[in-house]
N, C-alpha and C positions, 0 to 999 in steps of 0.2 A: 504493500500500500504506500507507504512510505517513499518508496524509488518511482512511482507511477506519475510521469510528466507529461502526460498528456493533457491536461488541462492548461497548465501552464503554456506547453509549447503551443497550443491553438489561442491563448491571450497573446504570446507572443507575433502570433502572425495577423493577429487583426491589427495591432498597435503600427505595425507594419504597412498592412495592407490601406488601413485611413491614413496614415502618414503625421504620429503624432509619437512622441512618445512617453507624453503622460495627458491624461484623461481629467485632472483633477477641477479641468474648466469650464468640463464640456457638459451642457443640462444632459441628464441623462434618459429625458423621454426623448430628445435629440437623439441620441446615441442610438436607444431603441430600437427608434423609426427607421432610422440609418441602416439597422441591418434587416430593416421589412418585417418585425412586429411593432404591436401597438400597447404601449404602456396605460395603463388604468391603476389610478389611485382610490380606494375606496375603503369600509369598514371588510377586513375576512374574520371569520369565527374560528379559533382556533387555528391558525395559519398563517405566518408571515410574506408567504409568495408566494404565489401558482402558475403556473403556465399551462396554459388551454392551446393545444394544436387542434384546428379545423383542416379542412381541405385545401383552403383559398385564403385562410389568415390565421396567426399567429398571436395570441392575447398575453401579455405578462401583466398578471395582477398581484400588487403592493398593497399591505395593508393598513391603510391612511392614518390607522391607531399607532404606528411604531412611534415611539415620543423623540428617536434620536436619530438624526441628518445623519448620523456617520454606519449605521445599520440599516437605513433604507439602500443607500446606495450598495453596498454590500449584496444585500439581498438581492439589488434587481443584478448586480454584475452575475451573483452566482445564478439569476434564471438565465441572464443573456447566455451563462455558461452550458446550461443545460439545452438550448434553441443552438447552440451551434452546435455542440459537442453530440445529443444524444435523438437521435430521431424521432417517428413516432410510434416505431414500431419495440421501440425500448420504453415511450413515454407520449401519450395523448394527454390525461389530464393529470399533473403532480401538484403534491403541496407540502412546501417546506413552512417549518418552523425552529424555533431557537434549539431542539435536536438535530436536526439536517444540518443547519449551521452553524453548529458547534465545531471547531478547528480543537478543541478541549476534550478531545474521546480517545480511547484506547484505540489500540489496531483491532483490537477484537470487536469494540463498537462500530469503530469504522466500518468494520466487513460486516457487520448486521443491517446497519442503513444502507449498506451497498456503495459499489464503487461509482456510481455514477453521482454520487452526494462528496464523494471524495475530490474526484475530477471537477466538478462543478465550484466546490472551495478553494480549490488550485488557478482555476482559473478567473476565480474570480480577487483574488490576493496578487496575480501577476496580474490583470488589467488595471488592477487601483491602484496598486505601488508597482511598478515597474522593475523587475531586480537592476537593470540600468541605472537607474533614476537614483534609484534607493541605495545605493550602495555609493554611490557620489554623494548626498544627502546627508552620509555618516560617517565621510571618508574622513581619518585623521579626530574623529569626535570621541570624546568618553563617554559611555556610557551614563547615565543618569536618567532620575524621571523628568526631569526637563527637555531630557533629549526623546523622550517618547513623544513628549508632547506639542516637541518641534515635529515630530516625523508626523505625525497625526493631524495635526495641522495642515501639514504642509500636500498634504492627500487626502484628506477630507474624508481620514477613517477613524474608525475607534481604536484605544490605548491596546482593545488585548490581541486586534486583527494586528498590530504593529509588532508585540510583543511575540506573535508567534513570527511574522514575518523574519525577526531578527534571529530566532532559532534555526527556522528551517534554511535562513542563507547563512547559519555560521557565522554572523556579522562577530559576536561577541561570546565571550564561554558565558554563558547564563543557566539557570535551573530554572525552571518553571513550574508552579505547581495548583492545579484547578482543587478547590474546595466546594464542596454542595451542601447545605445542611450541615455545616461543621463537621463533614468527614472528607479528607482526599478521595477526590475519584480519580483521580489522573496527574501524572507528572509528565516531566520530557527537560529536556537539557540540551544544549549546541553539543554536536561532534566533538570540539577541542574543549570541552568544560569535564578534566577528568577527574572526576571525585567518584567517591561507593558511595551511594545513598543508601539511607535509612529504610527498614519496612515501615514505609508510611499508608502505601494503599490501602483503601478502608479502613483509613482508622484516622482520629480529630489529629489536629496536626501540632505538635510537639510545643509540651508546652510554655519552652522559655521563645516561640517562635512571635512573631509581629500577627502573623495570620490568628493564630491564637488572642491574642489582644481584640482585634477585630472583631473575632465570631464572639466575644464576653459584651464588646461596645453594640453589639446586634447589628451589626455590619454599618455601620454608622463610619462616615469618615473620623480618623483621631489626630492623624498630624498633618502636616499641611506645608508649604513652601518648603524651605530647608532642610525640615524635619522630614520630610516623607521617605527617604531612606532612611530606614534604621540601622543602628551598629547591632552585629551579633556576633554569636560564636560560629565557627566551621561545625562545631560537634553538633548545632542546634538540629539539624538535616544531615549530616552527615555524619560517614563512620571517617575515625582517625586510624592511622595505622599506629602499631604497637610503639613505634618510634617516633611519633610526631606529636607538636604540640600542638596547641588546641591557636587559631589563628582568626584573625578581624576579616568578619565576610557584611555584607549589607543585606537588607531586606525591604522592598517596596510592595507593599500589596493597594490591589486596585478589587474595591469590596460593591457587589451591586446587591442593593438589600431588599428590592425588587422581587431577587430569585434566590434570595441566600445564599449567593456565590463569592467567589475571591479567587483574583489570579495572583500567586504572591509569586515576585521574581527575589533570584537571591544570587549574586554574585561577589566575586574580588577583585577591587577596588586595585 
């Protein structure tokens, strides 16, 4: 699942074929149209986005309730991803929700919503940040939550589509770890980020950890500007080796209490 670029590679060749290479400008019922569907903003019930193939037209419906600019566009990129990538003989009527588009699941969840939810996130993460773009955007940068919030900004996404982005290109060694209900259900780390993690899945998350403070504040924001990275230990999430001492790592979490989630990022500094 993981190695599977076909999503990405077909955002790549659209950004190509219009002649742009980043999108963060462009209306996206424009963009839509562009590729011969027709965007509809309305109330859906239970469902973030849908896509209705007809004979003779193509409908992508957006659910006019989402409260945040940076999840609409999202959504409608991951339908545009589905209207090129997946035809109608894999897909007439679909309906995604904040499950479908979750970038925050196991490989095993992954392969239960199916690979066509996977490819449709892939390409919908290379159409809105551009690995081009992005990786100019952070060239020479330190990491920080300020620097999410430039990147986020700067593409007109949200902090956790950024947050994964920065994993899955290896920008920086990062850990990442999704909370639900105050229990980990998922982690993931960049390729060159080499530490032994903790047995954390399924289980509240450790508790001299920042995510821990969080889920006690009821997902309430607690620090703010300067503060939002906290200092911890390495041992807080990780194992030490027999030889090693315990070392200064940061911790930023991003709490929506909405859903009772947190994506805590935790790096060295």
């Amino acid at each position: 699942m993981k190695t599977n670029k076909k999503g990405s590679l077909k955002a790549k060749e659209l950004l190509e074929e219009i002649g742009y290479d980043n999108i963060s400008d462009i209306p996206m019922d424009i963009l839509v149209s562009g590729l011969g569907a027709t965007l509809i903003m309305e109330p859906l019930k239970n469902s973030d986005g849908k896509i209705i193939r007809g004979n003779t037209k193509t409908l992508i419906k957006i659910n006019s309730e989402i409260p945040y600019e940076e999840k609409i566009r999202f959504t409608i990129a991951h339908e545009i991803g589905h209207f090129l990538l997946h035809d109608r003989l894999d897909l007439e009527v679909h309906n995604d929700n904040n499950n479908t588009l979750n970038w925050f699941k196991s490989v095993e969840q992954q392969a239960k919503k199916g690979l066509q939810e996977w490819e449709a996130n892939d390409f919908a993460s290379e159409l809105l940040m551009p690995e081009k773009v992005f990786r100019k955007l952070v060239e020479n940068k330190r990491f920080s939550p300020n620097l999410l919030k430039e990147i986020a900004s700067y593409f007109k996404t949200s902090l956790t589509s950024v947050v994964h982005r920065l994993v899955a290109l290896n920008v920086y060694p990062l850990f990442i770890v999704s909370i639900h209900s105050g229990v980990v259900s998922y982690w993931n780390k960049s390729e060159n980020f080499w530490v032994k993690v903790k047995n954390i899945t399924k289980l509240a998350p450790p508790e001299d950890s920042v995510a821990q403070e969080y889920i006690e504040a009821n997902y309430n924001f607690i620090y703010k500007e300067s503060e939002k990275a906290q200092l911890i230990s390495k041992s807080v999430w990780f194992e030490l080796n027999s030889y090693e001492k315990d070392s200064d790592f940061y911790e930023y979490c991003i709490p929506t209490k909405q859903y009772k989630s947190i994506i805590s990022i935790i790096w060295e500094d």
